[in-house]
C-alpha positions in Angstrom: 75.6 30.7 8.1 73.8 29.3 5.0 71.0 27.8 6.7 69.5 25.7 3.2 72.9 24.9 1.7 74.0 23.5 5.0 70.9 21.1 5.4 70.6 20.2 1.9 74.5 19.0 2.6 73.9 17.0 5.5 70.5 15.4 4.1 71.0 11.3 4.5 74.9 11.5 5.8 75.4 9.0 8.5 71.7 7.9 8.2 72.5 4.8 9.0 73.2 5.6 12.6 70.7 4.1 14.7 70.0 6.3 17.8 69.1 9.1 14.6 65.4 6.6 14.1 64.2 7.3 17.7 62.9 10.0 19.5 63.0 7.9 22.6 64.4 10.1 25.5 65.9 6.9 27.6 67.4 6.1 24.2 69.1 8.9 23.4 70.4 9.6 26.5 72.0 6.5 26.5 73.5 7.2 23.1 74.9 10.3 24.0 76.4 9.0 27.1 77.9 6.3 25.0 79.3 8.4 22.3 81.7 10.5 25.1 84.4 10.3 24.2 84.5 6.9 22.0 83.9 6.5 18.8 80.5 6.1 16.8 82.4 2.7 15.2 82.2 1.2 18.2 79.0 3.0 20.0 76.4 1.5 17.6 76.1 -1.9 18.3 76.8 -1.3 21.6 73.9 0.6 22.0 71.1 -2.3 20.4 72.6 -4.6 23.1 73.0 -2.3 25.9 68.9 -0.9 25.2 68.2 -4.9 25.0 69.1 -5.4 28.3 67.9 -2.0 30.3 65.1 -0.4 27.6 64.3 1.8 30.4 65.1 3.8 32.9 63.3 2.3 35.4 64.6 -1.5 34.2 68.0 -0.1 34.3 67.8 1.5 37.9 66.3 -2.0 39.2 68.9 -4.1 37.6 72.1 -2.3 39.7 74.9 -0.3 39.2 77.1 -3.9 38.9 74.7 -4.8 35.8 75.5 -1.7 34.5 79.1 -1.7 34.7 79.3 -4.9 33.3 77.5 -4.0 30.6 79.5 -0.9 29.6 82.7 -3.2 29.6 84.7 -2.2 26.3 83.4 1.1 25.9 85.9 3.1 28.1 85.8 6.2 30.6 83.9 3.7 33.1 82.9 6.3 35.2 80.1 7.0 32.8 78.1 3.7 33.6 77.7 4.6 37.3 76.7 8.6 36.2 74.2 6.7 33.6 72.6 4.4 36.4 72.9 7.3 38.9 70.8 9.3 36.5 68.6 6.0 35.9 67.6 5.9 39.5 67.0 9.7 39.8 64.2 9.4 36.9 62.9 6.4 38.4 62.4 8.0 41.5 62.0 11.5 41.5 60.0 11.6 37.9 58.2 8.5 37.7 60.3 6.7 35.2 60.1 9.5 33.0 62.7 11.2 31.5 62.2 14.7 32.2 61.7 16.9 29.1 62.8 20.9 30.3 66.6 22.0 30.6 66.3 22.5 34.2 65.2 18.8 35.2 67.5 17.6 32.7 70.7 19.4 34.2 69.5 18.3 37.7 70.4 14.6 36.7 73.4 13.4 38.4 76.0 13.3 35.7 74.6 15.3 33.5 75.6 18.5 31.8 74.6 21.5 29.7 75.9 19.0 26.2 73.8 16.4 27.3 70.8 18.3 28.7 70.4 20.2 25.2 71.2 16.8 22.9 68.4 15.2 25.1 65.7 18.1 24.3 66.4 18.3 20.9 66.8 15.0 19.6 64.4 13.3 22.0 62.1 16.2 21.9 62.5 18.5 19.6 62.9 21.3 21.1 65.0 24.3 19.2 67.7 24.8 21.1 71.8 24.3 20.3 73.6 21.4 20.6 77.7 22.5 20.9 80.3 19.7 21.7 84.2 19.8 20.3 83.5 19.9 16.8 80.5 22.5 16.8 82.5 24.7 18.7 85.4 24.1 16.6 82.7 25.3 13.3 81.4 28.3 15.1 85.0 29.0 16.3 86.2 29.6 12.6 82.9 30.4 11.4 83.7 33.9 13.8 86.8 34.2 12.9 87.6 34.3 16.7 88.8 32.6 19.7 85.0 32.0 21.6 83.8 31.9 25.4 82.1 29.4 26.6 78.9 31.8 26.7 79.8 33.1 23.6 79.7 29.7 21.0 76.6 28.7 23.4 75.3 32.0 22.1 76.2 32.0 18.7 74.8 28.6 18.4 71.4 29.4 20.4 71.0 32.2 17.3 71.6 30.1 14.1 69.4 26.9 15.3 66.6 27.5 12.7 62.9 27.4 14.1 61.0 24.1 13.9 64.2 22.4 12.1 66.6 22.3 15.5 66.5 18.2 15.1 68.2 18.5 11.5 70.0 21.3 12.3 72.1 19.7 14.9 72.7 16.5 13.2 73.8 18.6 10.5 76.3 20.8 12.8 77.6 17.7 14.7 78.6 16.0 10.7 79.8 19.0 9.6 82.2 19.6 12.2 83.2 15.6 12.5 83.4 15.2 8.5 84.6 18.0 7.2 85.9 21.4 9.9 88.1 18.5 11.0 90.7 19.5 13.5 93.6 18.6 11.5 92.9 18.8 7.9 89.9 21.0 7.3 88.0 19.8 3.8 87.8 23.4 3.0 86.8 22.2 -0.8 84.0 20.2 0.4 82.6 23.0 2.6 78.8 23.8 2.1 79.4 27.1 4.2 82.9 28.5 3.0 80.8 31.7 2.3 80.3 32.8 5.4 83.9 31.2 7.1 85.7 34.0 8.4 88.8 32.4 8.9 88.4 30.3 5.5 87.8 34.2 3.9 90.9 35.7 5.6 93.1 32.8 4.1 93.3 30.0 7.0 95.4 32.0 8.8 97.3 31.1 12.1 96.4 30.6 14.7 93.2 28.9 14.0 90.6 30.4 16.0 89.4 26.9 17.1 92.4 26.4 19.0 91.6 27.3 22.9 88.2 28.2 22.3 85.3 26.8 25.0 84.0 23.5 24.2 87.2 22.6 21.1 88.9 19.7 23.2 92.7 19.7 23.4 93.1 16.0 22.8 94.0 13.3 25.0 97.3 11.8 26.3 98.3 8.5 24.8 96.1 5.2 25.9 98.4 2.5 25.5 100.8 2.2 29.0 99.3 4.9 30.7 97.7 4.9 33.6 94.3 4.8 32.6 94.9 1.6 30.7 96.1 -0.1 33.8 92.8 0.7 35.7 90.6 -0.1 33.5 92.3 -3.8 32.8 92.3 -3.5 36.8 88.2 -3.2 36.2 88.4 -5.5 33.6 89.6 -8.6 35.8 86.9 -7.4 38.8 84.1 -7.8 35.5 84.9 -11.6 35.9 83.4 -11.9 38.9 85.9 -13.2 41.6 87.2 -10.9 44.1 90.4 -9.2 42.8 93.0 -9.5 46.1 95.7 -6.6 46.9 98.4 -9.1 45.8 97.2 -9.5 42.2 96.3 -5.7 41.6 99.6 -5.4 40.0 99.6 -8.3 37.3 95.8 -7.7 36.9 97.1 -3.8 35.8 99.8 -5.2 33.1 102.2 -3.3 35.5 104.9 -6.3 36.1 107.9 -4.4 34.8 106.2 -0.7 36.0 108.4 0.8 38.3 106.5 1.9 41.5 104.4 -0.6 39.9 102.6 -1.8 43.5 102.1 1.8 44.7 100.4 2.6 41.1 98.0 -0.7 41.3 96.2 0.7 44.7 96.4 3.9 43.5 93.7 2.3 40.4 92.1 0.2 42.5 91.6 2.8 45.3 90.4 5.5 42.2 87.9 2.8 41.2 86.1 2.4 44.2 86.3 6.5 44.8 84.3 6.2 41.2 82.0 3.8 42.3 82.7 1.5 40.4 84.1 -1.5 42.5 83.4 -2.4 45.9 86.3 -3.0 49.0 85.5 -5.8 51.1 87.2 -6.2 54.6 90.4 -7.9 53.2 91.0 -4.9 50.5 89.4 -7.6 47.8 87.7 -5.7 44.9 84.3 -6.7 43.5 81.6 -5.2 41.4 79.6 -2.9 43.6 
């Protein structure tokens, strides 16, 4: 891969995203925590506010797991507010407030994984190592020409970071990949790296290599009226802070016309507090833990 023409094409894109102006470990963590799964659009102000409230680890840990969770409100896949003060009170305890800056103490965090671990060292620290979420892997997938391993696109990846320029390097893979290797409509014309594209030099042809490759999500099932909806509006009402009883599980889920709509409500409220994230007092209530 064309090392120069790539940077030179990612020089100043999305500049204006704020977690890119600090090398602040606790920061970043945060941000890539926050950006799982939900959208940059509505990541970056959350991020100011949340960093406001907890700007450290060891802030955060003290304040609770509640705190946290009713921070995170609006920003979806709940579960990751519990990992993030779970991994909060790890670094407060076992490394002195500090987040830890090697791959090994890193992966030890609760909650967090090889994506995380490697976003941490290198945009926190610096360190040259490869950064490969869904739309890396969907870039080195086509980039091959071939359907990848997990080992494999790590791999591939470790071996193009260029040395002392991992920082840019990433950013640059992670726009490339969300900008223009798209997974629907790749901007093939816009490409700074076409040259060395196997699949863009055999023609585009089907299947794309990016499909079932490691790392290149699959997509997710419809939002609106699914299950997940229900629970988290079921979390939502708990975030007000009166106990949520058994008898109001169901309205509290938007599940009056759901068939089997009582067995689903205690099926979100009992996957909440499996999650952590609500409490069960004696009468089957539900509050913030």
């Amino acid at each position: 891969m064309d090392v120069v023409a790539l940077l030179d094409w990612a020089a100043g894109r999305r500049a204006d995203l704020p977690w890119r102006h600090t090398r602040d470990p606790w920061a970043v963590l945060v941000s890539e925590l926050m950006l799982q799964q939900t959208q940059v659009s509505r990541v970056a102000p959350r991020w100011h506010r949340f960093l406001e409230r907890f700007p450290t680890a060891v802030v955060c840990a003290d304040s609770g797991v509640s705190a946290v969770i009713d921070e995170w409100a609006g920003l979806g896949y709940n579960r990751r507010a519990v990992n993030l003060h779970r991994c909060a009170v790890a670094v407060r305890d076992t490394h002195g407030g500090v987040v830890p800056d090697d791959l090994a103490g890193l992966l030890a965090l609760p909650g967090i994984g090889p994506y995380t671990a490697r976003a941490v060292l290198t945009f926190a620290f610096e360190r040259d190592v490869a950064v490969v979420d869904t739309n890396v892997g969907r870039v080195l997938a086509r980039q091959s020409g071939d359907r990848l391993s997990a080992s494999a696109v790590q791999r591939f990846a470790d071996d193009l970071v260029p040395i002392g320029s991992a920082w840019s390097w990433n950013q640059a893979m992670l726009d490339l990949g969300a900008l223009v290797c798209t997974k629907r409509s790749p901007a093939c014309g816009t490409c700074p790296v076409t040259s060395t594209c196997a699949w863009f030099t055999a023609g585009r042809p089907d299947p794309d290599p990016a499909i079932g490759s490691a790392g290149v999500g699959r997509g997710q099932s419809p939002f609106e009226g699914s299950f997940r909806q229900g629970r988290s509006r079921l979390l939502d009402v708990v975030r007000h802070g009166r106990p949520v009883h058994p008898n109001e599980f169901v309205a509290a889920c938007g599940w009056e016309a759901r068939p089997e709509a009582a067995y689903e409500a205690r099926r979100a409220a009992s996957s909440l507090a499996r999650d952590g994230l609500v409490a069960v007092r004696p009468d089957g209530s539900l509050v913030l833990p």
